[in-house]
LOLUM-662582 format. One record per residue (C-alpha): residue number from 1; x, y, z. Coordinates in steps of 0.001 Angstrom, whole numbers, padded with zeros to 6 digits. Layout:
! LOLUM-662582
     k         u         v         w
   NUM         X         Y         Z
...
//
This chain:
! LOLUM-662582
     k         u         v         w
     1    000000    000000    000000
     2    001662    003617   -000825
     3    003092    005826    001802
     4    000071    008645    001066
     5   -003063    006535    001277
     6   -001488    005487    005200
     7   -001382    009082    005742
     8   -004752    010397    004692
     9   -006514    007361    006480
    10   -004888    008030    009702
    11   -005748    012301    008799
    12   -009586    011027    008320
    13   -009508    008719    011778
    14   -007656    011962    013640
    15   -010318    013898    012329
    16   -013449    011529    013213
    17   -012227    010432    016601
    18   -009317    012886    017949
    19   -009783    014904    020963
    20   -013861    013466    020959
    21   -013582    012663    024868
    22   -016021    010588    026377
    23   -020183    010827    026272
    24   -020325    011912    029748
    25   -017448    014835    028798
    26   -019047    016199    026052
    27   -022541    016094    027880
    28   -021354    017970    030509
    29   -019690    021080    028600
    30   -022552    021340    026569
    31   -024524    021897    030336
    32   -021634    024329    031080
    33   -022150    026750    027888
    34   -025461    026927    028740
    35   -025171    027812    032656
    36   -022405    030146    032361
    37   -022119    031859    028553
    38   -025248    031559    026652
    39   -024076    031107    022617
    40   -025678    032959    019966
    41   -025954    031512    016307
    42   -022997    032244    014029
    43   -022987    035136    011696
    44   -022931    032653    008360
    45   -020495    034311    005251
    46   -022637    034743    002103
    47   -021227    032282    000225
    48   -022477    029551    002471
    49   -025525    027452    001492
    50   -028359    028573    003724
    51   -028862    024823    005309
    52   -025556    025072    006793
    53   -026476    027858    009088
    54   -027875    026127    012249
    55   -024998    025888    014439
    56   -025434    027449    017964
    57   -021888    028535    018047
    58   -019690    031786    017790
    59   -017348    030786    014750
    60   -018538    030396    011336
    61   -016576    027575    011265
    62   -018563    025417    013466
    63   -021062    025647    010980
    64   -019219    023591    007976
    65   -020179    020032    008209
    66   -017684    017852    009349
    67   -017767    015526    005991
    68   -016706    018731    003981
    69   -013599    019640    006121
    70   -012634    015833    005257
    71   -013272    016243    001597
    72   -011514    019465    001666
    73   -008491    017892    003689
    74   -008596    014818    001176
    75   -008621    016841   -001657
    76   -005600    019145   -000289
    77   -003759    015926    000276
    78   -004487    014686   -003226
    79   -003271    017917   -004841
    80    000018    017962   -002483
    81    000804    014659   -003580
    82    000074    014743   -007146
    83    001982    018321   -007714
    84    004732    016166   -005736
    85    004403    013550   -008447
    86    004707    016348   -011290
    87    007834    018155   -010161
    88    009407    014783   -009784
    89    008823    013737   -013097
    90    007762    017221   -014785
    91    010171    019674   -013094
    92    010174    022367   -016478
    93    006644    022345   -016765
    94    005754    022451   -013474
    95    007957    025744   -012959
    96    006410    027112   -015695
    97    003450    026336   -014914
    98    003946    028154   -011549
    99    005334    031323   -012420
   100    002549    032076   -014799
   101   -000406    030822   -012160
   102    002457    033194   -009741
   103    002026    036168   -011953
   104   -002174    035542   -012782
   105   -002319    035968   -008903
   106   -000246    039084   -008384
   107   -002308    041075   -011373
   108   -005387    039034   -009951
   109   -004546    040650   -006207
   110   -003783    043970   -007304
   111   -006670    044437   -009680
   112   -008510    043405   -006587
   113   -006822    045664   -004313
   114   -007596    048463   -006651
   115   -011183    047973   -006604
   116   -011227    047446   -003057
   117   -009380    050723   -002920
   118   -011561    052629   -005116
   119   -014653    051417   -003377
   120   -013451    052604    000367
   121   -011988    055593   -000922
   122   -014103    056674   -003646
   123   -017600    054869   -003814
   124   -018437    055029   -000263
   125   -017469    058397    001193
   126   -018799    059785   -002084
   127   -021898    057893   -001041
   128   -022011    059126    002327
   129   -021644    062854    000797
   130   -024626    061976   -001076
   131   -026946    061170    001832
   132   -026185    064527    003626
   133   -027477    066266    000183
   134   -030583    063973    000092
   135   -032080    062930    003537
   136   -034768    061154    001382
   137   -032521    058141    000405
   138   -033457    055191    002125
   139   -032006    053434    005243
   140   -031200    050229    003291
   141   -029844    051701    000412
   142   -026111    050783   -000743
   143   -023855    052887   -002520
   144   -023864    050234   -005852
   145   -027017    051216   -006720
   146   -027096    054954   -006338
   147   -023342    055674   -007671
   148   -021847    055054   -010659
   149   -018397    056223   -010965
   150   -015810    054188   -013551
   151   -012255    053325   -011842
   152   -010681    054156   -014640
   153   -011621    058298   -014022
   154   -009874    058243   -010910
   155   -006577    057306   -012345
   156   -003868    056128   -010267
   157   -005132    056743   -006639
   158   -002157    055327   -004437
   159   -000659    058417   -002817
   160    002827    059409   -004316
   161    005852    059730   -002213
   162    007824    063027   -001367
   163    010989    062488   -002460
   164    014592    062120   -000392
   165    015111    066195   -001763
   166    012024    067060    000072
   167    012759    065713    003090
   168    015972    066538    004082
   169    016866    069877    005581
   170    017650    072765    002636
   171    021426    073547    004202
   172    021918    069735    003356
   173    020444    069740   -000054
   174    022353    072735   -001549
   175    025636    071161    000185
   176    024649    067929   -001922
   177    024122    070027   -004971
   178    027431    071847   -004116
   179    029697    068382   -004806
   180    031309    067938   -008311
   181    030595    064550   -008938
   182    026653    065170   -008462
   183    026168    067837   -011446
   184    028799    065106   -013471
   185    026482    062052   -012773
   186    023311    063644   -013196
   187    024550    064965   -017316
   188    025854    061457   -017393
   189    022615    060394   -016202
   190    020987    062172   -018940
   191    023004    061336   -021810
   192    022345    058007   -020928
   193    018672    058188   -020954
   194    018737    060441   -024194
   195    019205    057554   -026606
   196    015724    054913   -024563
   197    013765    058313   -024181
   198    013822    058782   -027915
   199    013305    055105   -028459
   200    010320    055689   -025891
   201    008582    058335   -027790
   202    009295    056499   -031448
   203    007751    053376   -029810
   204    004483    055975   -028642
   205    004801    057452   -032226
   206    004194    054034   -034270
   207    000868    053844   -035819
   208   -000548    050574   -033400
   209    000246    052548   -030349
   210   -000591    055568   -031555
   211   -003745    054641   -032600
   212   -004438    052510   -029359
   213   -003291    055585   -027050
   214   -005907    057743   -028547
   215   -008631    055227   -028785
   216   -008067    055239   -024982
   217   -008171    058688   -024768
   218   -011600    058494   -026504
   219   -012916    056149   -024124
   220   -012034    058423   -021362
   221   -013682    061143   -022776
   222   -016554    059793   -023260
   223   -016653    058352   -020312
   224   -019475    059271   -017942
   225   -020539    059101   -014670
   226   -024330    058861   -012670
   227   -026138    059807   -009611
   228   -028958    058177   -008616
   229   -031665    060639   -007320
   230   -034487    060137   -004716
   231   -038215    060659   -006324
   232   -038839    062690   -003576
   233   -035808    065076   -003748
   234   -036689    068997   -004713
   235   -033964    069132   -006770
   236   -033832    072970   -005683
   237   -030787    075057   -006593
   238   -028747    074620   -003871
   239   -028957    071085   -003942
   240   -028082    070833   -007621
   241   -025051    072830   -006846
   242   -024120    070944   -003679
   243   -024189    067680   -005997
   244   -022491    069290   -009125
   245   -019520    070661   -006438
   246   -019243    067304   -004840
   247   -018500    065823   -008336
   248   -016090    068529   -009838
   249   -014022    068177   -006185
   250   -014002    064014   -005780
   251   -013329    063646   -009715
   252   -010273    064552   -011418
   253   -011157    066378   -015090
   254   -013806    068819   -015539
   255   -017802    067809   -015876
   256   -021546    069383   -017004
   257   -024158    068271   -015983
   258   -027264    066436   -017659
   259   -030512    066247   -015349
   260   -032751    063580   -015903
   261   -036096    063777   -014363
   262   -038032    061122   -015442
   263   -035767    058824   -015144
   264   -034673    060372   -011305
   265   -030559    060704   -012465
   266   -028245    062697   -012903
   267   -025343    062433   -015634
   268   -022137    063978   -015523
   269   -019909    064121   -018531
   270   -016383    065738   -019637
   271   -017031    068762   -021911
   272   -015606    069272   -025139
   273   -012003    068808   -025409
   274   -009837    071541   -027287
   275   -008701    071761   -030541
   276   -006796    069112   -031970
   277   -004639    072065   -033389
   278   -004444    075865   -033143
   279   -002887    077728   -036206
   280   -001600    080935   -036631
   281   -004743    081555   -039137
   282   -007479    080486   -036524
   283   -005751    083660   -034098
   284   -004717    086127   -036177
   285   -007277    088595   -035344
   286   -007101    087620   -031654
   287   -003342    088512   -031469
   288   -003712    091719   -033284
   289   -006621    092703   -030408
   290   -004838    092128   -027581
   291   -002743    094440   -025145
   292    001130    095315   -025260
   293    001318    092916   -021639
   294   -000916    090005   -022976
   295    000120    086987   -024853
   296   -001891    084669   -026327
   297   -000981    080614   -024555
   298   -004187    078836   -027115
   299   -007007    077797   -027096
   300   -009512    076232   -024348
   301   -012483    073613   -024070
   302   -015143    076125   -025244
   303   -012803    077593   -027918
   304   -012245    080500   -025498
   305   -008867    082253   -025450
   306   -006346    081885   -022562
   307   -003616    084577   -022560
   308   -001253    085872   -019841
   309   -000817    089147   -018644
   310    002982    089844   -017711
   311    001711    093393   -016134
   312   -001186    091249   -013776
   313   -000831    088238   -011561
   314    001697    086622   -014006
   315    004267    088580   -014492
   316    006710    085178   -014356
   317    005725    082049   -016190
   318    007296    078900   -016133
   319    007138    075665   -018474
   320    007110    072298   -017184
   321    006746    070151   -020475
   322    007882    066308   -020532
   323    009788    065929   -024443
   324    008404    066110   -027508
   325    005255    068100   -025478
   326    005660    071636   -027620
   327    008185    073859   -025081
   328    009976    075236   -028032
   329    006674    076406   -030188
   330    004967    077778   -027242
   331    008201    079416   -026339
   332    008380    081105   -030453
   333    004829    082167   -029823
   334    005294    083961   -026485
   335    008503    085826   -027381
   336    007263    087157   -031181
   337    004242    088277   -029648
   338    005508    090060   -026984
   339    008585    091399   -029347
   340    005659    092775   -031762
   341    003762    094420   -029084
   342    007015    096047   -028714
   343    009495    094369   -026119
   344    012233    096387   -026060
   345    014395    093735   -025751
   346    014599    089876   -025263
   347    017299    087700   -024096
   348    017027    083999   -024267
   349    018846    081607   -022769
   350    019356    078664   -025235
   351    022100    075976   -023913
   352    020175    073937   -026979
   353    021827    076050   -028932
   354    019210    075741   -032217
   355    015954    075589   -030571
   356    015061    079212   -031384
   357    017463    080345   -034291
   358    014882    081727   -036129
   359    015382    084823   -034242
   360    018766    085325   -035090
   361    019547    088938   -036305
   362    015585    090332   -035204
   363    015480    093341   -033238
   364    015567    093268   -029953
   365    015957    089716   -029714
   366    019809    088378   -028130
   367    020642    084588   -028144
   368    023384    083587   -025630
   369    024384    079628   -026393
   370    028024    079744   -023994
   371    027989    079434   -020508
   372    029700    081982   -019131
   373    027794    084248   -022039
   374    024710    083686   -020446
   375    026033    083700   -016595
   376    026976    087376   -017677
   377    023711    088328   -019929
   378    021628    087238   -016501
   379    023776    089756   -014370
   380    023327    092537   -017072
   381    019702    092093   -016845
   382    020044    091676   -012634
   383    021663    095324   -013074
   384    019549    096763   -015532
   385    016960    096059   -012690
   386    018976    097423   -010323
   387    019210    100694   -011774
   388    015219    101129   -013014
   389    014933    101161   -009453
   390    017188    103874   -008727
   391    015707    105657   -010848
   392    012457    104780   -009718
   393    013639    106417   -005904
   394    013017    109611   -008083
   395    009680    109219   -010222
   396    007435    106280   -009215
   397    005453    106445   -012056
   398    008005    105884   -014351
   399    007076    103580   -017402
   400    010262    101587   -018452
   401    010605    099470   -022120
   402    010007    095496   -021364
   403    012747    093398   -020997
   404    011799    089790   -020622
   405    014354    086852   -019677
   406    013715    084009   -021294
   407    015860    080615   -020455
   408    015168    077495   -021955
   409    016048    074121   -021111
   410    016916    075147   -017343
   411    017516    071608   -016370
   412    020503    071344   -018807
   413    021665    074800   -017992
   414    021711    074322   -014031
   415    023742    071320   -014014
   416    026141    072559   -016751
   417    026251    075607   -014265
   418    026264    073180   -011056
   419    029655    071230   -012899
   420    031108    073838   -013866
   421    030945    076120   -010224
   422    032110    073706   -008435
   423    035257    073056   -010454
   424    036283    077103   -009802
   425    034486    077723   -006717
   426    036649    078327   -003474
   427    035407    076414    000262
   428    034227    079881    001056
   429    032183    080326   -001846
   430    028504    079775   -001367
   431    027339    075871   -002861
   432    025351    077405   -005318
   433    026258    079044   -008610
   434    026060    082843   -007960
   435    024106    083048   -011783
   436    021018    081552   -009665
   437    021496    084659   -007289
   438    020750    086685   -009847
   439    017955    084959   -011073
   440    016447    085173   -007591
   441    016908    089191   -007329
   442    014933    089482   -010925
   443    012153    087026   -009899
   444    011680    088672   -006422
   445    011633    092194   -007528
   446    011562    092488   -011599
   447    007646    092710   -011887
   448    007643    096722   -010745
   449    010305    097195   -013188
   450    008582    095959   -016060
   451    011145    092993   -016173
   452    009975    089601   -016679
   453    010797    086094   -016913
   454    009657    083104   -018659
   455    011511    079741   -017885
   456    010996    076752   -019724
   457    011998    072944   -018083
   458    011616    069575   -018978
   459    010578    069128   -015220
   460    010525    072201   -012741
   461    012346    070820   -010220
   462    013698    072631   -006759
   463    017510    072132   -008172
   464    017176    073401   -011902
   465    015025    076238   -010509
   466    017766    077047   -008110
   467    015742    076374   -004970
   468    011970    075756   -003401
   469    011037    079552   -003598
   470    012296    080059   -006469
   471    009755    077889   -008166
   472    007368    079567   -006169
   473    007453    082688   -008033
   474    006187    081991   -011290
   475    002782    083140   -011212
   476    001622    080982   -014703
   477    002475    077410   -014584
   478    002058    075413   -017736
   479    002173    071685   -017380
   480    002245    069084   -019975
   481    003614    065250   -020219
   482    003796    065783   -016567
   483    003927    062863   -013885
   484    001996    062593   -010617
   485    005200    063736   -008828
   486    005672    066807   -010806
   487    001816    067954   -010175
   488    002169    067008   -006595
   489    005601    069482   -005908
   490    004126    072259   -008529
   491    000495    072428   -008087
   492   -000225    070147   -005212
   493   -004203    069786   -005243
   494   -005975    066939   -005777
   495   -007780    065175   -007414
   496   -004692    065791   -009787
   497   -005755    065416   -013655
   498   -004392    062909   -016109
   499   -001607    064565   -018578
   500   -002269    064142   -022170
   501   -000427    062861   -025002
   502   -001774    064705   -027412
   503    000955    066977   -028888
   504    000711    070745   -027422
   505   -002583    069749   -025267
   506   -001248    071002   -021609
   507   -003212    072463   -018174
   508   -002376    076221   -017594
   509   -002455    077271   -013660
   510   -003161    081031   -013244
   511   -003931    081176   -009449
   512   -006213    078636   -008287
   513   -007668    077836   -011803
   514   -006862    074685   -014082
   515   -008099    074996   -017248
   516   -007066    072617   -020453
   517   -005482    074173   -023254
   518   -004429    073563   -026982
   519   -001011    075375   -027277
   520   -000931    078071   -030104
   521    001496    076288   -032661
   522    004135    079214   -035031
   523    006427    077184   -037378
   524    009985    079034   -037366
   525    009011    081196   -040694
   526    005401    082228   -039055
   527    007483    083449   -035511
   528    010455    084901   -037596
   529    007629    087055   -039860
   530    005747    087831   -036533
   531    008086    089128   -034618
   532    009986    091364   -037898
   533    006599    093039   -038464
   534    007963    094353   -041652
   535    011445    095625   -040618
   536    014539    094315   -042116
   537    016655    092125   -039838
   538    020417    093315   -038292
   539    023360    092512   -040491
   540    025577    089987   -038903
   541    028138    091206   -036747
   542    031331    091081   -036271
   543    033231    089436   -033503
   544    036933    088997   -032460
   545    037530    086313   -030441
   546    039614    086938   -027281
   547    042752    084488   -028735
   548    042865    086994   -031508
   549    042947    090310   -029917
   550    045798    089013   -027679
   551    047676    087662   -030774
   552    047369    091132   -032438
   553    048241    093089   -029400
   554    047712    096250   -031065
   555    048225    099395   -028932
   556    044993    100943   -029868
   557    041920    099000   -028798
   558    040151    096930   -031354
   559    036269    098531   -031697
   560    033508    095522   -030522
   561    031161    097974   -031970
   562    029412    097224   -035670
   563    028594    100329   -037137
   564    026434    102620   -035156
   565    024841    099625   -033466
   566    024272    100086   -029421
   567    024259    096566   -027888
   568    024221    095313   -024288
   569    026904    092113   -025585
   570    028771    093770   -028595
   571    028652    089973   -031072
   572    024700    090862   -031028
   573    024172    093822   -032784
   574    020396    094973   -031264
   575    019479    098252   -032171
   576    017665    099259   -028710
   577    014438    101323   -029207
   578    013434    100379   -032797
   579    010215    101227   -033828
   580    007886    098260   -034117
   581    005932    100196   -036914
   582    005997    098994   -040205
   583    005917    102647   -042015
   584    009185    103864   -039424
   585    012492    102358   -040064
   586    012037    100181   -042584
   587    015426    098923   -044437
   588    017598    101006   -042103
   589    018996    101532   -038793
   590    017530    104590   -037000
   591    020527    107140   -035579
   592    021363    106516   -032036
   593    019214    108306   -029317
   594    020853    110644   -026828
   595    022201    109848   -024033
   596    019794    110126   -021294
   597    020481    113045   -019212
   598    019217    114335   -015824
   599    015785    115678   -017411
   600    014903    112517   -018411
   601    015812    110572   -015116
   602    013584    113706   -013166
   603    010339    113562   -015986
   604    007136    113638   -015412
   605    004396    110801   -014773
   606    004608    108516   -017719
   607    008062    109182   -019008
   608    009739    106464   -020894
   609    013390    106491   -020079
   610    015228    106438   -022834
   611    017681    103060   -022645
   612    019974    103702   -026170
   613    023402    105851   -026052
   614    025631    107065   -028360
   615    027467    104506   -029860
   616    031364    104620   -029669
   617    034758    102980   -029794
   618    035503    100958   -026814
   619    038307    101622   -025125
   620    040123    099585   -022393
   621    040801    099339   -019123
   622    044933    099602   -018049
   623    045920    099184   -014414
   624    044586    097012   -011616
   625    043222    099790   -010172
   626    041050    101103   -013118
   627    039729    097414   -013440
   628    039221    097455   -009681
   629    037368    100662   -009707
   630    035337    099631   -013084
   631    033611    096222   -010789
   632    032725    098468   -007859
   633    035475    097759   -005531
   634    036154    100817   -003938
   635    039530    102290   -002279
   636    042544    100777   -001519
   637    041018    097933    000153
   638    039415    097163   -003786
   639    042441    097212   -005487
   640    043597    094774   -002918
   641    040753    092799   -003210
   642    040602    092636   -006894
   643    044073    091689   -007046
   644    043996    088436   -004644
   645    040803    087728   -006763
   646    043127    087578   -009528
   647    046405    085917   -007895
   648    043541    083281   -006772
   649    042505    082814   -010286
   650    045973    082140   -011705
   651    046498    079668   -008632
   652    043331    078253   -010192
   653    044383    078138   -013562
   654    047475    077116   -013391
   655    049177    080589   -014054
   656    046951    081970   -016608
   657    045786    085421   -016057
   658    041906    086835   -016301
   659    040911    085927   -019992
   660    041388    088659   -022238
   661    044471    090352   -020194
   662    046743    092125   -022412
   663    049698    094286   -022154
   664    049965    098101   -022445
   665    053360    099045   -022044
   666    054422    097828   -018199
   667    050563    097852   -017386
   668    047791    094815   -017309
   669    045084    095948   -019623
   670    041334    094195   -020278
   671    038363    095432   -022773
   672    035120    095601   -020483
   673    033602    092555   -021665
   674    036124    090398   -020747
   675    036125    091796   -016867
   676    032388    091669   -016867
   677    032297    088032   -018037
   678    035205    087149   -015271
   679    033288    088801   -012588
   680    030271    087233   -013368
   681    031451    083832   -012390
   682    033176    085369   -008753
   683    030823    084384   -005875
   684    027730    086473   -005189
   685    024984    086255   -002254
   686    023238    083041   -001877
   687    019527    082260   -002818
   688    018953    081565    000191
   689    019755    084734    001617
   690    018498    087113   -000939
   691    014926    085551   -000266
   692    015068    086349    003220
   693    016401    090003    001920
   694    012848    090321   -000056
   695    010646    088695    002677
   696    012228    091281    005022
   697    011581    094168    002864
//
C-alpha cells in the first residue's frame, strides 16, 4: 500500500475520533455553555448554502459540516501529492506552470486591491456625501445602486511619495548640490537616458500605439458618470449645486451636468475637449486685439482664449513640459508676440543652442548659447533692474521698455552651471552658482520694473530652478507630459488630472484655476515674420575672439562695436528702441538716441526712459586699479581685493591670467567685456539669503 493513502486514512480517523472525549465529557460542557455563557448563532459568510447555518456557536466555522472539512483535507492531500508527483517527473513544466499561475495571482490581487481601494476611498465616502445632500434616500440603500463612478476616471489613486530632496533639511540639499561629482552624474545620467527616451517616444509614435493611445483617450472622454436621485428630492438650486460641487471636487477632469427627471438621475460628462490644433490663421485677429502685456498661450475647451498678462498676476511664467510636449513652439509664440507688441528687448537663454534660431539677427531679440555668455547676460539684466529702481527712488510712475528673460532648457543649464561652479568655486564660496542669485533678485523684484521672466523645463524641479522659492514665483504654470510627482511638488491639489499625449494639449495654472489648453502652434518662418513686423533684420556682426585680440596686441583697442549699433553684448548687434511700426524704419537703422540726461531721469508721470546711447569705440581698461574701480570695488582695500581675486585665479588656472588680459606698455590691460564676463562667475549672495532680503523688505 503507498506511503500517502497510510497518511490520509490516519488524517480522516484523527479527524473523526481525535480529541472526541467521552459521552459523559461532552454532555457535561454542553450543560456548562449553557449555565455560564449563553451562545448565539454564528454570523454565516454569504457564500455559504443557507442549510448550513444552524450551528449554535460563535465561529462560522462550526457551521461547515464535518464531511466537507474531510473532503476538503482529502482533496488538499491529493493535490500535495500529485503536484509532488509532477515536479518529480515534470520539473520544467511544473515551474512554468507556476510562475505564470504566480504572476495571474499578483495582477489578480492587485486588480482586486484596486477595486477594493476605489470602493473605500471613492464609492463610499462619495456615497455618504450623497446622503447629507438627500435625507430622502433610504435606510437600506447601498452605494452600488445609487453611484456610478468608472475606476478608470480616478486614475492612479495610491498616494505618491515626497521624495529624499524634500525631506531633508535645505542647508543639506544645496551642500549635496554643491559636490562635483553630483552635477557630473546627473549629465551622465541624462546622456544616458537620451538615446531609450527617444526610443520611448518612437515606440508611442508608431501607428498601433498611436492609434491605441488615442482610442483610450476616446474612451475616457466619453466616459461618464451617474447619480442616482431620490423621487422625492426637490432638486432645488442649492442642492443641484451641492451635488455638481461634490463631483467637480471628488473627480479629477472637468464635468456638465445632464438632469434627468423622469428617469430620477443625474449624468455627468467631460465637456468638449480643445482643438486638436491651433494655427496661426485660426488667431490672427485675436493677437492683433490684444494688449502690449498680454500673450496669447491657445485655445480652451469652449474655444475661449487663454492669454497671460505679464503686467497682472503673471508677471513670471514657467514651463514644465515632458519631451516632444511643444516647449519650443509655445516658447516662439510667447517671445514674437511680446517682441511685436514692442518688447524692447529679449534675451534667451538657449544651452540647446538651435531651438530658437529663427530669431537670429531680429530686433531686440539676443541669443546667448556659452555658458559663461549667459552667466553674464543674466547679471546685465540683474543690473539693468537694479538701476530702473534707482531711478524709480526719483519718479514712481516711471514707465520703463520690457525686458523679458527668457531661459530654456533650465535643467541642462543648471547642471552645466552646477559642474562647472564647483570646479572654480573656493570652500568659502557659497554651494550654489552665484548666476542663480541673480535669477532670484529678478524674480523677487523684476515685476515693478517691467522685467519679466519666462523659464521653460523639462521638469521644474527645486535644483534646476535654483531652490523651493524660487519655483514659487512663477505666477503661470504650464504643465504638460507631466507625472503625478511633478503635479504634486508644482500644483499640489488633488484630485490631480491625467496629462495628455496629445501633442501641445497642456493644463495652464493662473492662481487657483486649471483649465485645459491647446497650445498656439508658429512654425519658425510664421514666428520669424511675426516678430519682424515688416522691418529688415540686423546685419551679422562682427566678432573677435579673445585668442585673436591678444595675438594682435595692437596698442589701440580693437572697436567691438558694428557700425552705429548700441548693444548690451557687442557679437549681437540689437538696435535698442526700434520702432515696431511697419511705415518707421524700414530697411535702415535709425541714428542713435541721446544719451539720457538728468531731465529725463527727473520727468514727469509717464516718461519712458530712454535706454539707447551714443554709440562709440571701446576703449580699455589699463591698471589694476582702473579694473578694480570699473567692478565696484572701492579704495585701496578694492584694489587689494581685486588683485587676490586675480592671484587666486591664476592659482586656479594654473598661471593663466583673467581671460582677455593684455599688455599696455608695463601695465595689465582688459576690454570691459572680458572683466564683466570674469566677474560674473566670482561668488555672489546666496539664494537663500536674498529671499530672506525680499521677505524682510
Amino acid at each position: 500500500m503507498p506511503v500517502w493513502m497510510v497518511l490520509a486514512g490516519v488524517l480522516v480517523l484523527a479527524l473523526f475520533f481525535g480529541n472526541r472525549g467521552t459521552r459523559a465529557e461532552r454532555r457535561l460542557l454542553r450543560r456548562m455553555s449553557r449555565v455560564q455563557m449563553p451562545m448565539q448563532a454564528a454570523d454565516a459568510p454569504d457564500w455559504m448554502p443557507g442549510s448550513w447555518a444552524n450551528g449554535q456557536k460563535r465561529h462560522w466555522l462550526s457551521l461547515v459540516p464535518r464531511w466537507a472539512i474531510v473532503l476538503f483535507v482529502l482533496l488538499a492531500a491529493a493535490l500535495a501529492v500529485g503536484g509532488w508527483w509532477l515536479w518529480v517527473n515534470y520539473q520544467g513544466y511544473v515551474t512554468a506552470a507556476g510562475l505564470l499561475i504566480l504572476v495571474t495571482s499578483v495582477w489578480a490581487w492587485r486588480r482586486g486591491r484596486e477595486a477594493r481601494r476605489h470602493r473605500e476611498k471613492v464609492l463610499k465616502p462619495f456615497f455618504a456625501v450623497l446622503r447629507k445632500i438627500f435625507s430622502d434616500i433610504p435606510a437600506d440603500a447601498t452605494y452600488k445602486q445609487w453611484v456610478q463612478i468608472p475606476r478608470h476616471l480616478m486614475g492612479n489613486d495610491k498616494d505618491v511619495s515626497k521624495g529624499w530632496r524634500d525631506r531633508l533639511p535645505e542647508s543639506w540639499v544645496e551642500r549635496y548640490d554643491s559636490w562635483g561629482w553630483v552635477a557630473k552624474m546627473a549629465l551622465t545620467r541624462k546622456k544616458l537616458l537620451k538615446r531609450p527616451r527617444e526610443l520611448r517616444e518612437k515606440f508611442y509614435d508608431c501607428k498601433p500605439v498611436a492609434w491605441y493611445l488615442e482610442r483610450q483617450a476616446r474612451l475616457l472622454e466619453q466616459s461618464e458618470l451617474s447619480v442616482k436621485l431620490p423621487p422625492e428630492a426637490e432638486l432645488g438650486e442649492g442642492e443641484q449645486a451641492r451635488l455638481t460641487g461634490l463631483v467637480k471636487r471628488r473627480v479629477p477632469g472637468e464635468w456638465e451636468a445632464h438632469w434627468d427627471h423622469q428617469e430620477f438621475k443625474v449624468v455627468f460628462r467631460q465637456p468638449p475637449k480643445p482643438p486638436a490644433k491651433v494655427l496661426m490663421d485660426d488667431v490672427r485677429e485675436e493677437l492683433e486685439k490684444l494688449s502690449a502685456s498680454k500673450a496669447l498661450l491657445g485655445l480652451g475647451t469652449r474655444g475661449e482664449s487663454i492669454c497671460i498678462d505679464f503686467d497682472a498676476e503673471t508677471p513670471h511664467v514657467g514651463l514644465s513640459i515632458g519631451t516632444g510636449g511643444g516647449k519650443s513652439s509655445t516658447l516662439r509664440s510667447i517671445i514674437a508676440q511680446m517682441v511685436r507688441k514692442g518688447a524692447e528687448r529679449v534675451i534667451i537663454i538657449d544651452p540647446k543652442l538651435i531651438s530658437l534660431d529663427c530669431f537670429q539677427d531680429v530686433p531686440g531679440i539676443e541669443i546667448y548659447t556659452e555658458l559663461a555668455e549667459q552667466w553674464e547676460a543674466v547679471a546685465e539684466f540683474r543690473r539693468e533692474m537694479e538701476r530702473r529702481y534707482q531711478v524709480k527712488r526719483f519718479n514712481k510712475d516711471v514707465k520703463f521698455p520690457r525686458w523679458i528673460l527668457v531661459c530654456e532648457e533650465q535643467n541642462d543649464f543648471a547642471e552645466e552651471s552646477y559642474q562647472y561652479w564647483s570646479e572654480v568655486k573656493d570652500k568659502k564660496d557659497p554651494a550654489k552658482p552665484p548666476v542663480f542669485g541673480d535669477i532670484a533678485r529678478v524674480l523677487f523684484k523684476a515685476r515693478q520694473a517691467d522685467m519679466n521672466v519666462v523659464s521653460v523645463y523639462q521638469r521644474l524641479t527645486a535644483r534646476a530652478a535654483g531652490g523651493t522659492e524660487l519655483r514659487d514665483q512663477y505666477g503661470a504654470k504650464i504643465l504638460a507630459r507631466f507625472s503625478p510627482q511633478a503635479w504634486n511638488s508644482l500644483v499640489g491639489t488633488t484630485p490631480r488630472p491625467k496629462s495628455s499625449r496629445h501633442n501641445g494639449r497642456a493644463i495652464v495654472v493662473i492662481g487657483g484655476s486649471e483649465r485645459q489648453c491647446q497650445m498656439l502652434f508658429m512654425s519658425d518662418d510664421e514666428a520669424r515674420e511675426w516678430a519682424l513686423n515688416g522691418r529688415e533684420p540686423l546685419a551679422p556682426p562682427v566678432y573677435v575672439p579673445i585668442a585673436e585680440r591678444e595675438a594682435e596686441a595692437l596698442p589701440e583697442p580693437v572697436s567691438m562695436v558694428k557700425g552705429e549699433v548700441s548693444t548690451l553684448s557687442d557679437h549681437q548687434g540689437v538696435v535698442h528702441g526700434q520702432s515696431m511700426d511697419k511705415t518707421e524704419g524700414n530697411g535702415s537703422i535709425p541714428a542713435p538716441a541721446a544719451a539720457t540726461t538728468e531731465s529725463d531721469v527727473h520727468g514727469g508721470a509717464g516718461n519712458v526712459i530712454p535706454l539707447v546711447k551714443s554709440a562709440q569705440e571701446v576703449k580699455p581698461i589699463i591698471g589694476n586699479a582702473a579694473a578694480a574701480e570699473f567692478l565696484g570695488y572701492e579704495g585701496d582695500k578694492g584694489v587689494k581685493a581685486f588683485i587676490k581675486a586675480r592671484q587666486r585665479h591664476k592659482d586656479k588656472n594654473d598661471g593663466e591670467d583673467i581671460p582677455g588680459t593684455f599688455q599696455v606698455g608695463k601695465y595689465p590691460a582688459w576690454y570691459p567685456k572680458d572683466l564683466k564676463r570674469w566677474h560674473a562667475k566670482l561668488p555672489q549672495a546666496g539664494v537663500k539669503e536674498i529671499a530672506k532680503q525680499a521677505v524682510g523688505k
